[in-house]
ROVO-98112 format. One record per residue (C-alpha): residue in three letters; x, y, z. Coordinates in Angstrom, 3 decimals, padded with zeros to 6 digits. Example, Ala and Ser with C-alpha at 12.3 -4.5 7.8 and 13.67 -1.06 7.14 Angstrom:
<rs>
+-----+----------+----------+----------+
|  aa |        X |        Y |        Z |
+-----+----------+----------+----------+
| ALA |  012.300 | -004.500 |  007.800 |
| SER |  013.670 | -001.060 |  007.140 |
+-----+----------+----------+----------+
</rs>
This chain:
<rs>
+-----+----------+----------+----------+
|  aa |        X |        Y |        Z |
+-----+----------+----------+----------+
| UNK |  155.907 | -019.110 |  066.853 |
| UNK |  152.997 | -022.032 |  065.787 |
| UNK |  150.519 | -021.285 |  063.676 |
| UNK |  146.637 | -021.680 |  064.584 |
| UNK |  144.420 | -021.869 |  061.823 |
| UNK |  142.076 | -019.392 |  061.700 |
| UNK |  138.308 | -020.425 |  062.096 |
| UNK |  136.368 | -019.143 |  059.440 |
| UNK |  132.304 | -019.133 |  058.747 |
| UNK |  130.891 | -019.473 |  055.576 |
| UNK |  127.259 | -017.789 |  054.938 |
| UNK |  125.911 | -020.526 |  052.367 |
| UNK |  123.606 | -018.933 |  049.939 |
| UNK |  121.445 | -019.744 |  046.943 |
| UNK |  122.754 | -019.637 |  043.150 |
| UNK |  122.803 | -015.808 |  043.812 |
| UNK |  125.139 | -013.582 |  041.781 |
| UNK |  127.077 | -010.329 |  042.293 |
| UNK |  129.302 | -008.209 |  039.594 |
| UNK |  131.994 | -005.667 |  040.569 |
| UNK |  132.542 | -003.369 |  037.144 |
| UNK |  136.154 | -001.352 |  037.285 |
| UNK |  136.025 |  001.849 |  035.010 |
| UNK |  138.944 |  004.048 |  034.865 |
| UNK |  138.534 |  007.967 |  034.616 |
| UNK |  140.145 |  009.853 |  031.206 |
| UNK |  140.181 |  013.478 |  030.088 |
| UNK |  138.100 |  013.876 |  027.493 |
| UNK |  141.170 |  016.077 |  025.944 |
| UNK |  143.888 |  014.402 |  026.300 |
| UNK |  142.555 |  011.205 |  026.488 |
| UNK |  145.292 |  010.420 |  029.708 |
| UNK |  143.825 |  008.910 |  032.710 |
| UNK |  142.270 |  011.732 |  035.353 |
| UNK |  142.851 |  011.665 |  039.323 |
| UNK |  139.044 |  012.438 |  039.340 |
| UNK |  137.912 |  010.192 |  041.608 |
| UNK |  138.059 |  012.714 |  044.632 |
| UNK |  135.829 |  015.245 |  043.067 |
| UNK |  133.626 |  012.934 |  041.416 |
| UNK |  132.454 |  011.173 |  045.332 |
| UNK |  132.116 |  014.823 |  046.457 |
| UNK |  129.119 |  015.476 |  043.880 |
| UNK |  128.149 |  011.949 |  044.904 |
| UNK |  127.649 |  013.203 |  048.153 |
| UNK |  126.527 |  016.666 |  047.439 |
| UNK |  123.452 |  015.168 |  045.174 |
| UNK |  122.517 |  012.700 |  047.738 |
| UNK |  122.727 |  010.247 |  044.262 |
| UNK |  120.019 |  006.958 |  045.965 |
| UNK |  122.330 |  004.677 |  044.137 |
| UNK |  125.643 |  005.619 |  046.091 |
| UNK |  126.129 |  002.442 |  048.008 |
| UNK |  126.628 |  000.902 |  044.328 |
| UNK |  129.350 |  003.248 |  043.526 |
| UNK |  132.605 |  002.474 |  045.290 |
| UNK |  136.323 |  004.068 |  045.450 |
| UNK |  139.792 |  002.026 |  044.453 |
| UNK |  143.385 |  001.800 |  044.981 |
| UNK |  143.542 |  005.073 |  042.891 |
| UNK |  142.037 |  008.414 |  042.346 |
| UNK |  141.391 |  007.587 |  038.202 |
| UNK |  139.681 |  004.516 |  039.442 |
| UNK |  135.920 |  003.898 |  040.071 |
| UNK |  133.851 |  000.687 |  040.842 |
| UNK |  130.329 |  000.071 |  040.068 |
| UNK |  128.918 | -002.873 |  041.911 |
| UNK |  125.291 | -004.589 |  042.089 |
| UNK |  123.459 | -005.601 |  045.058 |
| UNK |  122.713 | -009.346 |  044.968 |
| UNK |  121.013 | -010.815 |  041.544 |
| UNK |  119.324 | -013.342 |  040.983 |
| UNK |  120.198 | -013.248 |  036.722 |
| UNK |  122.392 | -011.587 |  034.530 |
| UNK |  119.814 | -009.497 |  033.545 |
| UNK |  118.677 | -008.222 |  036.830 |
| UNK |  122.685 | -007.307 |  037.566 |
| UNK |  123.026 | -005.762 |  034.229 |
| UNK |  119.956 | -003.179 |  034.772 |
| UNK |  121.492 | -003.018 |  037.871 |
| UNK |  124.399 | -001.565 |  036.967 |
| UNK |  122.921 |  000.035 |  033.808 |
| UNK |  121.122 |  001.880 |  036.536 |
| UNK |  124.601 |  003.251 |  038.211 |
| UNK |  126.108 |  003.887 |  035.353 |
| UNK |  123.753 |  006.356 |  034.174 |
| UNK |  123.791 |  007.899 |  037.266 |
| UNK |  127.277 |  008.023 |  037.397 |
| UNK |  127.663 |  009.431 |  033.471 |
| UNK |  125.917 |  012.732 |  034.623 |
| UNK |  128.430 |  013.265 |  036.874 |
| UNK |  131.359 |  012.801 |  035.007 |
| UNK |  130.277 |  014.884 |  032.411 |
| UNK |  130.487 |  018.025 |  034.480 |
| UNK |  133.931 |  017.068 |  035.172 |
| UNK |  134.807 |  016.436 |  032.145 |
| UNK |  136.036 |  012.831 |  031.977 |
| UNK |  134.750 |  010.285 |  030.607 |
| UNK |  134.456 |  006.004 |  032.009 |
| UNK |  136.279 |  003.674 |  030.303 |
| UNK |  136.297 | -000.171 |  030.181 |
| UNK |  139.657 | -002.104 |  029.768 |
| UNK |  142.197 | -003.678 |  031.304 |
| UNK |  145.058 | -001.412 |  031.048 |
| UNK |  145.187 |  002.435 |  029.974 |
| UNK |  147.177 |  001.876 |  026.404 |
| UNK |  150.065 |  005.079 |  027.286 |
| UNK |  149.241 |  006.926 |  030.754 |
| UNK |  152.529 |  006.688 |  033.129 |
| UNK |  152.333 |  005.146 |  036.735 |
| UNK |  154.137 |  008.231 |  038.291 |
| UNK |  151.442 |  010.263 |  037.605 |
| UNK |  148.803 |  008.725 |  039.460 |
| UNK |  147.725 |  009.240 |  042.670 |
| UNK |  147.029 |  006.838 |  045.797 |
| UNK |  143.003 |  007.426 |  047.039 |
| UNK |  143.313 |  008.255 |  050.865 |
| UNK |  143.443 |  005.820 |  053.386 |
| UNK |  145.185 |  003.525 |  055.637 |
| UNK |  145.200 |  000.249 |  053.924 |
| UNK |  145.921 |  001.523 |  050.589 |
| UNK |  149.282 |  003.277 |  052.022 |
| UNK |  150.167 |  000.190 |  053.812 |
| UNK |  149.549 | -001.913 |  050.835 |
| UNK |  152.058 |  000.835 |  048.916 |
| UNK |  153.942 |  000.401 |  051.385 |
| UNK |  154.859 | -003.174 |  051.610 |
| UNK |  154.786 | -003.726 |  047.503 |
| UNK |  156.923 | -000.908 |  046.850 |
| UNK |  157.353 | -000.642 |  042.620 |
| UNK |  155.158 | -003.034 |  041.950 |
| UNK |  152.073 | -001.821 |  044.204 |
| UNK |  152.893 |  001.794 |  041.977 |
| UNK |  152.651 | -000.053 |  038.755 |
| UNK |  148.898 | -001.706 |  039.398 |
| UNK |  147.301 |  000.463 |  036.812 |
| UNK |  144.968 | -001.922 |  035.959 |
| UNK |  141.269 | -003.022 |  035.720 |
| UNK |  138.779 | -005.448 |  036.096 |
| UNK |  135.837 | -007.258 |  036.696 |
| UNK |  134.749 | -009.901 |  039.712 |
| UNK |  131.795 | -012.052 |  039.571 |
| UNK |  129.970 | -013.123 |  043.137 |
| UNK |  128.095 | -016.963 |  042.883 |
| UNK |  126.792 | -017.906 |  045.653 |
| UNK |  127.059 | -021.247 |  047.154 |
| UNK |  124.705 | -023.455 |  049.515 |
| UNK |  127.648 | -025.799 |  051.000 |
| UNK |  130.622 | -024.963 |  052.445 |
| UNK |  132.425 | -028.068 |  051.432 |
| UNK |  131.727 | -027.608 |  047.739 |
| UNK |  133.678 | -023.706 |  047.561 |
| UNK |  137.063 | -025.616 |  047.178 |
| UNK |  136.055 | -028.220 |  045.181 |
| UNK |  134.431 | -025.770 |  042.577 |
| UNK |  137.568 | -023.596 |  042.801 |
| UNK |  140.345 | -026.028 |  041.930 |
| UNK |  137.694 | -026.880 |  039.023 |
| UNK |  136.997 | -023.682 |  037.767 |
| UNK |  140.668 | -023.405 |  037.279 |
| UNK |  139.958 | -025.427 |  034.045 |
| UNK |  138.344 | -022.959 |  031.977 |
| UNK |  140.423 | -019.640 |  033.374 |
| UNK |  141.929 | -019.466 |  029.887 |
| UNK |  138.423 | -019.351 |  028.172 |
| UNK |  137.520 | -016.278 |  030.695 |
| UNK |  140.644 | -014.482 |  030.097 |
| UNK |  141.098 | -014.830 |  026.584 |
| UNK |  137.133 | -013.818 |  026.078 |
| UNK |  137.796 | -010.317 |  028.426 |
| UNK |  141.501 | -009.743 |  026.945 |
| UNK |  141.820 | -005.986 |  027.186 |
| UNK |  144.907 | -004.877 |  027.912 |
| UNK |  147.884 | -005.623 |  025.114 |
| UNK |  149.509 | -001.834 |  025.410 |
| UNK |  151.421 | -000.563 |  028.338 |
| UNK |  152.785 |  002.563 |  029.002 |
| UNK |  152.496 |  003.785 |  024.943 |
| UNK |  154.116 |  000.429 |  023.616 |
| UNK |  152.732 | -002.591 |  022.479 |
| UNK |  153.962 | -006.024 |  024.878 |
| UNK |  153.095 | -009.018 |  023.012 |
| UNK |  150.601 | -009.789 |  025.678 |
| UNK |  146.630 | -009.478 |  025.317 |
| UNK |  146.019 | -009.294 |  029.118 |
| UNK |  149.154 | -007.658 |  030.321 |
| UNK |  146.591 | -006.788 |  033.715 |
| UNK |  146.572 | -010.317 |  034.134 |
| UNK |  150.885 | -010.859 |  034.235 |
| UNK |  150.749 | -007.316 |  036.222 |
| UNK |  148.262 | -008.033 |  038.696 |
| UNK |  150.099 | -011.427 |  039.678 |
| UNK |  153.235 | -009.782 |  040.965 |
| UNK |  151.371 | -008.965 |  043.940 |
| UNK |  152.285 | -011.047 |  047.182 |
| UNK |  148.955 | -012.523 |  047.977 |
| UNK |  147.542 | -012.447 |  043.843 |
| UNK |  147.473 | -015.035 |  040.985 |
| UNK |  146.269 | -018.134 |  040.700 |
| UNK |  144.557 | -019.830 |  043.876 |
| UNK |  146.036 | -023.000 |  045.595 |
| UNK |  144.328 | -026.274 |  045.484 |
| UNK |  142.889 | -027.052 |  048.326 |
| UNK |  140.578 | -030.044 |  048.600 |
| UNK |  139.273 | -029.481 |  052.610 |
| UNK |  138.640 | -026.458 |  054.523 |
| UNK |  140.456 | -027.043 |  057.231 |
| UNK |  142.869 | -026.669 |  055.255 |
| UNK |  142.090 | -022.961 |  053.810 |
| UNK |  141.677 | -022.168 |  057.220 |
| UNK |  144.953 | -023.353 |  058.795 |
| UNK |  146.709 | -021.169 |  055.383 |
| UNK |  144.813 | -018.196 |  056.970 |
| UNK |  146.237 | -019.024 |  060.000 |
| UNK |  149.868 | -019.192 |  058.538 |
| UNK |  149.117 | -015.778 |  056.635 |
| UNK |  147.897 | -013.952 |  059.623 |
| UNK |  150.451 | -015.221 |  062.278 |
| UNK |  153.406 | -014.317 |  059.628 |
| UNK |  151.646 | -010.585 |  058.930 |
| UNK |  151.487 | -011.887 |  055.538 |
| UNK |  148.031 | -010.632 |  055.472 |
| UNK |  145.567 | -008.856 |  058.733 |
| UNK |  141.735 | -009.391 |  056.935 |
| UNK |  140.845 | -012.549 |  054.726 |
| UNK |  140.206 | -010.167 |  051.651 |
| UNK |  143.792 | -009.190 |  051.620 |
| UNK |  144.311 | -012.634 |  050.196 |
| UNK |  143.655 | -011.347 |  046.028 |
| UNK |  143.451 | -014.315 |  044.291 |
| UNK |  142.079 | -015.081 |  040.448 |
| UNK |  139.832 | -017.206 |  041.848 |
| UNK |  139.230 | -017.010 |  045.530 |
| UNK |  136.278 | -017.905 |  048.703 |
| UNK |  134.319 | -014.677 |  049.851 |
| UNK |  132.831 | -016.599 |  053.345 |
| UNK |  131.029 | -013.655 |  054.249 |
| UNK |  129.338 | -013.499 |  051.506 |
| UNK |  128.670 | -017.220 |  050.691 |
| UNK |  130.209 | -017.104 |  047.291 |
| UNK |  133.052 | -017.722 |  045.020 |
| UNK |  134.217 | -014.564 |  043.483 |
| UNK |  136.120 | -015.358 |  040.112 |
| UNK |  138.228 | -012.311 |  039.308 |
| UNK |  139.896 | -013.971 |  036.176 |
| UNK |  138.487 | -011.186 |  033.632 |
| UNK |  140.136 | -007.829 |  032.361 |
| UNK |  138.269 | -004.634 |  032.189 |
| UNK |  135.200 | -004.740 |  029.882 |
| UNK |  133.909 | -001.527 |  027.860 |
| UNK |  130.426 | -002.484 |  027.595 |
| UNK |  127.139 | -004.130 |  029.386 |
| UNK |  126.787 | -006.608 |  026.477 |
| UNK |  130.061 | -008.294 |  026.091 |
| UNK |  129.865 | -007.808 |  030.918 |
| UNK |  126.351 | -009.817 |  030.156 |
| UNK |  128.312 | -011.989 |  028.089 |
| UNK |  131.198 | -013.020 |  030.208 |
| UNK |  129.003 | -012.856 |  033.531 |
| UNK |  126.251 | -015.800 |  032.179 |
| UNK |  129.747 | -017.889 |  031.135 |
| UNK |  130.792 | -017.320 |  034.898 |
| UNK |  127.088 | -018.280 |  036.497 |
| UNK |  126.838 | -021.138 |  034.410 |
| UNK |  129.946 | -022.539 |  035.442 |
| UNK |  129.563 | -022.275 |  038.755 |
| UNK |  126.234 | -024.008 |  039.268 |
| UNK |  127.225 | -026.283 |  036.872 |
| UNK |  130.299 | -027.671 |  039.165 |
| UNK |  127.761 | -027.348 |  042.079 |
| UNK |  125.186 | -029.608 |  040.479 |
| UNK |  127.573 | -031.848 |  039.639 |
| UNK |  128.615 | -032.484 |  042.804 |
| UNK |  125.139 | -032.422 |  044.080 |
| UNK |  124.773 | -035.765 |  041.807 |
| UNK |  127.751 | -037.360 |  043.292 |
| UNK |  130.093 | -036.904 |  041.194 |
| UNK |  134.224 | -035.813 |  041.589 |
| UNK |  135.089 | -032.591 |  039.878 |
| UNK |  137.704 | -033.036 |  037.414 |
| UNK |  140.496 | -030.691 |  038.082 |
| UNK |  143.981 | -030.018 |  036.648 |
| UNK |  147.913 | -030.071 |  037.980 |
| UNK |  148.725 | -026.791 |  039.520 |
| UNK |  151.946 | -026.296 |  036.767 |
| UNK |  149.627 | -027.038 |  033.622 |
| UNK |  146.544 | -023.995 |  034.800 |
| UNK |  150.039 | -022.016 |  035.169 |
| UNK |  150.605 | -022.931 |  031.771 |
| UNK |  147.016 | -022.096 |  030.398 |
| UNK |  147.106 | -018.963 |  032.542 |
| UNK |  150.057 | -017.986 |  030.552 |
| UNK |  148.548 | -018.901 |  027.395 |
| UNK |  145.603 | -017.169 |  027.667 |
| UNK |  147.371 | -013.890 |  028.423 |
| UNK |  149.881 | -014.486 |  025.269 |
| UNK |  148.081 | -015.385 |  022.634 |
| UNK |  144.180 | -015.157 |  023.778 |
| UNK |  141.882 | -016.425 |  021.653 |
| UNK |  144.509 | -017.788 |  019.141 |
| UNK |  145.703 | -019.722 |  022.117 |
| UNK |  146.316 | -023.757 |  022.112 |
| UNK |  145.522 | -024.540 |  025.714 |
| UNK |  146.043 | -027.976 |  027.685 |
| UNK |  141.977 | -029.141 |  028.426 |
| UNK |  142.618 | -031.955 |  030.777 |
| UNK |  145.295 | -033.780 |  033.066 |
| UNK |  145.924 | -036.373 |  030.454 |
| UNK |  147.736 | -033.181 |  028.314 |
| UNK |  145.348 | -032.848 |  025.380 |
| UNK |  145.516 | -029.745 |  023.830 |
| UNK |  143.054 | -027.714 |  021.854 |
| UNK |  142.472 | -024.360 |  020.164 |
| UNK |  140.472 | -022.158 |  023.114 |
| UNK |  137.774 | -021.035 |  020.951 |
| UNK |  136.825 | -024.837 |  019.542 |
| UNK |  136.804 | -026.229 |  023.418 |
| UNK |  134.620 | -022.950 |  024.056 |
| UNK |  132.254 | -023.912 |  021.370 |
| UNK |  131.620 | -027.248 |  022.688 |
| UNK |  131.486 | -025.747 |  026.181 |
| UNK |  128.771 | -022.704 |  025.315 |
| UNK |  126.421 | -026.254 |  024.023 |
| UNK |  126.858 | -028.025 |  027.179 |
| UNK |  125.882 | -025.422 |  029.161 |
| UNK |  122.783 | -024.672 |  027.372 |
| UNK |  120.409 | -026.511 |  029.870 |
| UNK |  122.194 | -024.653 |  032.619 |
| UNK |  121.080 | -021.462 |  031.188 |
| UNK |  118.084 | -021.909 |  030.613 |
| UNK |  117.708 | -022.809 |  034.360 |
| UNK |  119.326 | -019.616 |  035.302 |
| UNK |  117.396 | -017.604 |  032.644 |
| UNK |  120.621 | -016.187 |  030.679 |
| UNK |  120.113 | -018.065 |  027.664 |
| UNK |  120.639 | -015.438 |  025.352 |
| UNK |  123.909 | -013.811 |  027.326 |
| UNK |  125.609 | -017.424 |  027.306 |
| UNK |  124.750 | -017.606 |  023.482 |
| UNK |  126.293 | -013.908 |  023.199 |
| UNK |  129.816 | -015.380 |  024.504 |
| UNK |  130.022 | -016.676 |  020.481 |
| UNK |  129.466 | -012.830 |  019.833 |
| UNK |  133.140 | -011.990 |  021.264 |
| UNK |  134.724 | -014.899 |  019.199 |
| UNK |  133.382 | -013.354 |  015.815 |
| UNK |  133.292 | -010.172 |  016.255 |
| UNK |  136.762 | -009.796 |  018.082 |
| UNK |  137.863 | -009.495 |  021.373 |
| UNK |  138.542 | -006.002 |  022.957 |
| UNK |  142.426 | -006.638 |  022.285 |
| UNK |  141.741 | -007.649 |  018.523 |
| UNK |  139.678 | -004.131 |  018.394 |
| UNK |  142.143 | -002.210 |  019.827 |
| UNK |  144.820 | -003.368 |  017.692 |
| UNK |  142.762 | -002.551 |  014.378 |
| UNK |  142.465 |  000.813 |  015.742 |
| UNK |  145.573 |  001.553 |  016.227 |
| UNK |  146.538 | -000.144 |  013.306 |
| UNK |  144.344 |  001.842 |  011.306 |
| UNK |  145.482 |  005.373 |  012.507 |
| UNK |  148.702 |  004.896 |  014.401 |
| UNK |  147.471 |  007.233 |  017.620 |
| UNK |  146.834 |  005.618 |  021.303 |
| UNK |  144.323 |  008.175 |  022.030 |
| UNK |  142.314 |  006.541 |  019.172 |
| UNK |  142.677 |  003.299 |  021.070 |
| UNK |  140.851 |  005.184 |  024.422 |
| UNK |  138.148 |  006.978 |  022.138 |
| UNK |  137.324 |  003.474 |  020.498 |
| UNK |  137.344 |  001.764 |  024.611 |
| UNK |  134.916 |  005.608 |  025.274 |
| UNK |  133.177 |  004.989 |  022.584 |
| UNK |  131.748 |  001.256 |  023.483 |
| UNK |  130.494 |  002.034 |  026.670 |
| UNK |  126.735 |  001.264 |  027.200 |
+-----+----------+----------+----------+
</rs>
């Protein structure tokens, strides 16, 4: 059988942005993760709620995801979602559960979760077996749009350079099934077991992205485009890049945070090549490496900056990286959020909080009041 590569369009768009918020459900007794999600889209329905098309269902019934409509700053997508949330908050509260913002659940048990209703979720069971049960993890994806096709892949393989400064920022998720793992994002060593997840390939033309399609689809690897998960990965109907390197976040100023870092980036690589020049990018085996890293040790990690091997402490190459950015953000109007990325550094990231909590009183459900607890 020969492969033909698969055409595909891409919708070029302005520096527009998009955020996609995971929140699990928990009892507010037991603190446990809730198969809610059913119940909780009936009252969305019932109430005719006018921001429904911003609520959306997951993989799983504890699962629900709060998504903007397209920004134009970080601010407008955080009173966006602000906007959902609240909405969203009065319905939990008659059913007794309550949202909450992190990358893993620190004890509930895969087995008891249930699969939300429909075809390609049973399919996608299906085909991954243990590891498809064990996804009990959460996230967040942020949509920049992009005004030439021939700069998405480019800007991808280049963004691949600061993936350990976005995951060790967003670090959520060191506890797994009631026991600690050594990890600070073990979402982001979960989520990569998938067939089509992980990091992204390097592709430098689109031709090329189009004849892997091709390959995918003719093999049944995949049947639609967004069955291909990656970290880092082209959304062509949507004219953007959609980085989905961060673990779940508990609250709207730390999301503000992480989503300015994101935007700034990206326009920043587009500029840049705007201006002529070649995007500096790294060897596939040492953004494995940093991937790792990142997901080890997180902010305490000592990551490899540049193809010529240097290494550096995360947090030092962030500094110097939040000050070179400055003139994008002021361009962009998120000033203040990209200055608020220091905020996580000094005040600790989510995994740093969670382990004080439970160091301080020994009891996971602690842990999920404290994640509760931060939401805003």
């Amino acid at each position: 059988m020969t492969s033909t590569p698969e055409h595909i369009e891409f919708r070029p768009s302005g520096p527009t942005l998009g955020v996609e918020w995971e929140l699990a459900l928990v009892d507010r007794e037991t603190r446990d993760l809730s198969n809610s999600a059913g119940p909780l889209f009936d009252l969305i329905a019932q109430r005719g709620l006018t921001r429904s098309d911003r609520i959306h269902k997951e993989l799983l019934r504890n699962t629900v995801e709060l998504v903007t409509g397209v920004c134009t700053t970080v601010g407008e997508a955080m009173d966006d979602l602000g906007a959902t949330l609240q909405e969203v908050r009065g319905l939990t509260d008659e059913l007794g559960v309550d949202l909450y913002g992190a990358g893993t659940h620190p004890f509930a048990e895969w087995s008891a979760q249930q699969l939300t209703e429909g075809h390609r979720y049973a399919e996608l069971i299906e085909r991954t077996q243990w590891w498809g049960r064990q996804m009990l993890i959460w996230g967040v994806h942020v949509h920049v749009g992009i005004d030439d096709r021939d700069k998405v892949l480019p800007i991808v393989s280049s963004l691949l350079k600061y993936y350990p400064h976005l995951l060790a920022l967003s670090a959520s998720s060191p506890m797994w099934a009631g026991q600690e793992t050594g990890y600070v994002s073990n979402r982001a060593m979960m989520f990569q077991q998938l067939p089509t997840a992980g990091l992204p390939f390097q592709f430098e033309k689109w031709s090329e992205f189009e004849s892997f399609v091709g390959d995918q689809k003719t093999t049944g690897i995949i049947d639609h485009l967004n069955e291909i998960r990656w970290d880092i990965r082209p959304s062509p109907h949507l004219g953007t890049i959609e980085v989905r390197v961060c673990d779940g976040v508990s609250n709207r100023r730390e999301l503000a945070a992480l989503v300015a870092l994101t935007h700034c980036l990206v326009v920043d690589l587009s500029r840049r090549l705007d201006a002529g020049e070649e995007l500096p990018h790294m060897a596939p085996w040492l953004v494995q490496e940093n991937k790792w890293r990142a997901a080890r040790y997180g902010l305490d990690a000592i990551i490899i900056e540049n193809s010529d091997c240097d290494e550096r402490l995360v947090t030092d190459d962030l500094a110097e990286l939040l000050v070179r950015l400055e003139p994008v953000a002021e361009s962009l109007g998120c000033a203040s959020e990209l200055a608020s990325v220091a905020d996580i550094v000094s005040r600790g990231a989510s995994y740093q909080r969670q382990h004080t909590v439970f160091g301080r009183t020994g009891d996971l459900r602690d842990v999920v009041d404290s994640i509760v607890n931060e939401l805003d």
